[in-house]
N, C-alpha and C positions, 0 to 999 in steps of 0.2 A: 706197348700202349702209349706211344707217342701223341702228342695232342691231342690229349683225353683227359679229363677230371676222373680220378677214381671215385671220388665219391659219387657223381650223380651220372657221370657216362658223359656229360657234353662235350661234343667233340668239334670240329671245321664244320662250318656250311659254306653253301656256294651261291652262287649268281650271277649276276649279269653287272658289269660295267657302264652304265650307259651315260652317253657324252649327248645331251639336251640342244639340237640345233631347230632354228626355222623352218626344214622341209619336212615332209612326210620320213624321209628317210633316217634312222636312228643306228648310226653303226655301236656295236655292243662288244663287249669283250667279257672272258668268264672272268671271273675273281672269286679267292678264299675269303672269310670272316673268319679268324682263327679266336678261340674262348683265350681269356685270358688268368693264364695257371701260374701260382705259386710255386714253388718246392717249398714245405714246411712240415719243420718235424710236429708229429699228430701223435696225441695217446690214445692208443688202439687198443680196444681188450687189455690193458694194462700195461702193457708194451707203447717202447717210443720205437717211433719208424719216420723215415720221411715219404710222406707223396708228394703227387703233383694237384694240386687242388684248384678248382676256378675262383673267385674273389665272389661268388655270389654264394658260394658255399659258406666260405669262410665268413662275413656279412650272418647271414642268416643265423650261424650258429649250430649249423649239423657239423663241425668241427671242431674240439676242443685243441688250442696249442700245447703241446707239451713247453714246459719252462717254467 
């Protein structure tokens, strides 16, 4: 589960590169947007564990810290 939020699943999206010129013509290139994930130890069913968590999780509050 590499570049994944276990909490809510977000993972890479993709798209397009594009470079804004004068002509009709737009050359594009693909690119990742990779979420941007913690490692933080979480109290889980009573247990401490570490995930990997996004920063909008943890914000929000669906994550309690262990400590």
């Amino acid at each position: 589960m590499a570049r994944r939020c276990e909490s809510c699943g977000k993972g890479p999206q993709t798209g397009f590169n594009y470079t804004f010129l004068r002509s009709h013509f737009n050359p594009h290139n693909k690119r990742r947007w990779l979420p941007n994930l913690q490692n933080i130890r979480v109290n889980a069913a009573g247990q401490v564990k570490r995930m990997k968590v996004c920063t909008t999780c943890i914000k929000s509050g669906k994550i309690h810290k262990a400590g």
